[in-house]
N, C-alpha and C positions, 0 to 999 in steps of 0.2 A: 242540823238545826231545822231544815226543811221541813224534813219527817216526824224530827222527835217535836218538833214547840207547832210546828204550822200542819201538820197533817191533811189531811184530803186538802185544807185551801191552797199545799202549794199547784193543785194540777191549773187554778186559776192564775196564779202567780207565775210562770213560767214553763211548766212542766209541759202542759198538753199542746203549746205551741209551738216546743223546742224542736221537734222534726224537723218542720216548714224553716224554725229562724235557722238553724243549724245547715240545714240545706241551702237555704238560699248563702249562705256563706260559702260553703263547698262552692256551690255553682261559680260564685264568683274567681275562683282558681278555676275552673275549667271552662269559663267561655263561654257559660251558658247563661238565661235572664232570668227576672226572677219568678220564681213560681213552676221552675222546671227538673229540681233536683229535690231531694227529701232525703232523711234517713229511717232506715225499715230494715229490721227482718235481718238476715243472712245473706253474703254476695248469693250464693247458691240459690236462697228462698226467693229473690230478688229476679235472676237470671230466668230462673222457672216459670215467675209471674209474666215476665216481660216477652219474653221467646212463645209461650204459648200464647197468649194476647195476638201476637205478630201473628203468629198464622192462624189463628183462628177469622183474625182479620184479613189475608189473605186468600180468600173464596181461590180455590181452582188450583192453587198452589201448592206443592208436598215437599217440597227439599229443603233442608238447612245445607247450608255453607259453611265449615270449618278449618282449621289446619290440625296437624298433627302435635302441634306449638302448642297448642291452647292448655288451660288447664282441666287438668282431667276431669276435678268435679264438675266443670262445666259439661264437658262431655257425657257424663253420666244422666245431666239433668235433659239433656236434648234430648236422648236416647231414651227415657222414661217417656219425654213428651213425644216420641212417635210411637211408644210402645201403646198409651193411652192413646192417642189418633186414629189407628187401624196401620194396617198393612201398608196403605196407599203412601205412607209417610218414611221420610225416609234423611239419615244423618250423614251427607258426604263430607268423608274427613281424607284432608288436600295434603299430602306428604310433603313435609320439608326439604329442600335438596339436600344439605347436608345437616341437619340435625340444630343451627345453630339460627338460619337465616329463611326468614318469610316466603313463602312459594309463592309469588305473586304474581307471576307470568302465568302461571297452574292455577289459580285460583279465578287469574280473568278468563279461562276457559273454563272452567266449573260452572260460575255462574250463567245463569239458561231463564228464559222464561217460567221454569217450573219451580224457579227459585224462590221460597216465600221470604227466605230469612236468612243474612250471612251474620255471623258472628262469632270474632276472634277477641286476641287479648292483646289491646295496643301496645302493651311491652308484656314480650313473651315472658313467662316464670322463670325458667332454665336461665337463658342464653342473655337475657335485658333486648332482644330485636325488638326496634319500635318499629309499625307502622308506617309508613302517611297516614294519616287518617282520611283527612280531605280525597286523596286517590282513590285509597278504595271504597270508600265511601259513593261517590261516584261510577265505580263500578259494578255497586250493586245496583243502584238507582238507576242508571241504562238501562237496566235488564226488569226493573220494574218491582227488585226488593229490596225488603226494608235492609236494616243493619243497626247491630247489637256492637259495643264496644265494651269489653271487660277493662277496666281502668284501674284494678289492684295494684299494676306494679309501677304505674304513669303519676296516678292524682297526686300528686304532692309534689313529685320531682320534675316531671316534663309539662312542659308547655303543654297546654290541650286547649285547643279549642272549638268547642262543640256548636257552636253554632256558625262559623266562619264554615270549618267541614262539613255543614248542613246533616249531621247524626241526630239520626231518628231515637236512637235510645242507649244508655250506658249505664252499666253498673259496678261496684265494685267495691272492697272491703275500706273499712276507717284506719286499719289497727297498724300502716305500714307507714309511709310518709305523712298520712295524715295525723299520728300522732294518739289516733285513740288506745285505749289498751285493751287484752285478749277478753273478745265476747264481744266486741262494740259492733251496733248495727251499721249494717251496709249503708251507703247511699243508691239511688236508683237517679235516672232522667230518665226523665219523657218531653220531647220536645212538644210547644205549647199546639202547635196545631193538630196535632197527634192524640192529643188527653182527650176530646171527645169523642176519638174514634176507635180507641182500644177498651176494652173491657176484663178490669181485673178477676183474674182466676180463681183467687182465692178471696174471695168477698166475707168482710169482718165487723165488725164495731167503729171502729177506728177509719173505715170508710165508706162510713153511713152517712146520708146527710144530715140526721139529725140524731145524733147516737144517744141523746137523752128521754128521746120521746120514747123509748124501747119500740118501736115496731117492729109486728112482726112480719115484714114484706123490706128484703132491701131495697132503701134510694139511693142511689151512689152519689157520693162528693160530689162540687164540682171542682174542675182543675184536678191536680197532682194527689191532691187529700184521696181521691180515689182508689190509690193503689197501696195505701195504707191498710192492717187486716187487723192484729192487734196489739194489744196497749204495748208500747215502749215502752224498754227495760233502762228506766230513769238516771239510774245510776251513771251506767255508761254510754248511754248519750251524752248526759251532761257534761261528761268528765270529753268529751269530745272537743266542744268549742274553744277552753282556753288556749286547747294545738293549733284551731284553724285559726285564729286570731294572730298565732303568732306567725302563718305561715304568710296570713295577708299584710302583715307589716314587715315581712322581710320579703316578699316579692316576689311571686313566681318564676320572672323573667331573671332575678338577682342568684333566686335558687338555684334554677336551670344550666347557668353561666360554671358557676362553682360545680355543682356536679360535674362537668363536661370538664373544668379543669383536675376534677379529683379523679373522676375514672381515668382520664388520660395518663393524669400520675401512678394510677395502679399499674396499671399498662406495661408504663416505662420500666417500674419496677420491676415487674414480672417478666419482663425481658430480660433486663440485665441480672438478676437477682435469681430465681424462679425457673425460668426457661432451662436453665443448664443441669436441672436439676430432675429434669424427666417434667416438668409442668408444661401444660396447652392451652393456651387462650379461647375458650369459648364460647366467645365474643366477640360481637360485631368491634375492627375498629376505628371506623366511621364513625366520627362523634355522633352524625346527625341520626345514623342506626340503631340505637343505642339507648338506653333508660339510663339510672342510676346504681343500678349492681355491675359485679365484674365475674362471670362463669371460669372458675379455674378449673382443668381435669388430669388428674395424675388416676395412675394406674391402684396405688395406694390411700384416695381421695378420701376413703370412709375413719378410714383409721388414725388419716393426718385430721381430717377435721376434730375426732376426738381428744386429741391429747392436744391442738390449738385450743379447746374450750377448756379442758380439766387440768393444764399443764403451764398454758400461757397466757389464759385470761380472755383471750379472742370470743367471737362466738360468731361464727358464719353458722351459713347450715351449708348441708349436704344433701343434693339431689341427683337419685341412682340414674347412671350407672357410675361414675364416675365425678359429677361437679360439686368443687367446694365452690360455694355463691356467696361475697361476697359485698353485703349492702352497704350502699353511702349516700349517709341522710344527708345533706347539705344543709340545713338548718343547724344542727348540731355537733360534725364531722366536722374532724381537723386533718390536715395533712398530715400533722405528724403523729395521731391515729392510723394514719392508711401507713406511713413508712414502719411504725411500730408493727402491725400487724403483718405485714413484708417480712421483714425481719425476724419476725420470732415464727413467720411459718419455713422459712430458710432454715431457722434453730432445728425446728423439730423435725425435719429430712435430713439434715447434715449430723446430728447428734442421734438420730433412727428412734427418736423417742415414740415415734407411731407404734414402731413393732409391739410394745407395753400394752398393748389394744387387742382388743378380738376384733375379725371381719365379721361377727355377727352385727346387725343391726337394731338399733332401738325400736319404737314404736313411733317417735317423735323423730325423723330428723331435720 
């Protein structure tokens, strides 16, 4: 009805505002005040804007700070933004100890005065490793750099708190505990003291200060609007907020609780259940290590995950070499979801229903 009876008037009715409200909602799960979070663009288009800002802002400084945890596409985008920079720049990526768990002893030796920019992903993709935030936060700020938090696999499930940890900037997708669906825009933070001092990369429409007067000389926004580039894809924006509405009435802290009892029951199961069956836990199992997925790895991983989606209903994904990954929304996750899903991944190893599979791989897993 928007579109089809109210046309162009809904951009005044809601629509051209819907970033800013929509964000300042987001922020309110993560910690942050208002005026400091938005939604835009791609986690990636997002990560690109924000990392290059940082060190453009950084005079004298050449190195990012990474792990080998992170997600790749992140990785990809660093590596663009030194290839644009020159020579002089450069993407140190901090090896994991064992593949599952944060190098953070490694990484407070990484970080050097030549550091402009450290940026990881507060719960790793693979393994669910969170973090401290607040810690290493901190220990880029000793050393005089900024710090990027990738929040795709946190915002919805863990506790964050972006301003208590004093975090310069965070990005990260809608589409996972926040509830949006595939194609929704990222959110972005810039902390408020910070928005006058960065300068967005990719300058647009949408963060013009006056985007009707068409000029042609850019003014930028002021505040967060600045990092804005162009028009949001309305649709699924919008379709965003009735998730975060339902996330702030059921409670971050309430969420957080439940996850922590439900991965632990994965856990359990996967011990007694799982384990004797050739499965690997890997995953931290420290609650407080930990996001809201559960990394299982069998030597058979690709094949079992296929015939749990086409055979039992399940649908984890699969990430190579080895992990079925596990997610638990706590807003909508039941227990006796996680024991069903136990269960019938026990079925399909004791019954060999995997072997019905090829070890070729999709495009999608």
């Amino acid at each position: 009805q928007q579109w089809g009876d109210r046309l162009i008037r809904s951009w005044n009715e809601g629509w051209i505002d819907a970033p800013a409200r929509i964000g300042d909602k987001i922020g309110r799960l993560l910690g942050a005040r208002a005026g400091e979070v938005t939604i835009a663009d791609s986690t990636t288009v997002n990560l690109y804007k924000l990392a290059l800002a940082a060190l453009c802002a950084q005079s004298g400084r050449h190195k990012i700070i990474t792990d080998d945890l992170n997600f790749p596409s992140d990785l990809y985008a660093l590596q663009g933004i030194c290839q644009l920079l020159g020579p002089d720049y450069a993407v140190d990526v901090v090896p994991s100890p064992d593949g599952i768990h944060g190098p953070v002893e490694a990484l407070a030796q990484a970080i050097d005065e030549d550091t402009a920019l450290v940026t990881l992903s507060h719960t790793v993709f693979k393994s669910a490793y969170t973090y401290d935030m607040a810690a290493i936060t901190e220990l880029a700020h000793c050393k005089g750099a900024l710090i990027l938090w990738d929040l795709s696999h946190a915002a919805g499930s863990v506790v964050v708190d972006l301003q208590r940890a004093h975090t310069d900037l965070a990005i990260g997708c809608t589409y996972k505990y926040l509830n949006g669906g595939p194609g929704a825009p990222a959110l972005l933070y810039v902390r408020h003291d910070l928005q006058p001092l960065l300068a967005n990369p990719i300058q647009g429409w949408m963060g013009q200060a006056n985007m009707f007067d068409f000029g042609l000389r850019y003014e930028r926004s002021d505040g967060l609007a600045h990092f804005l580039t162009g028009t949001p894809p309305v649709l699924s924006t919008l379709a965003i907020e009735p998730g975060i509405d339902l996330l702030l009435d059921a409670g971050i802290k309430r969420l957080r609780t439940k996850s922590e009892r439900q991965t632990a029951y994965l856990i359990d199961l996967w011990e007694s259940e799982l384990a004797p069956l050739g499965f690997t836990l890997n995953t931290p199992r420290e609650v407080e290590l930990r996001g809201s997925h559960v990394a299982l790895g069998h030597e058979d991983a690709w094949r079992i995950d296929q015939a749990l989606i086409n055979d039992m209903h399940v649908l984890p994904d699969f990430r190579k070499p080895d992990n079925i990954r596990i997610g638990i929304t706590p807003l909508y996750t039941s227990f006796e979801d996680i024991y069903e899903a136990v269960m019938r991944t026990k079925r399909v190893v004791e019954e060999q229903l995997y072997l019905h599979y090829s070890q070729e791989n999709v495009k999608v897993t």
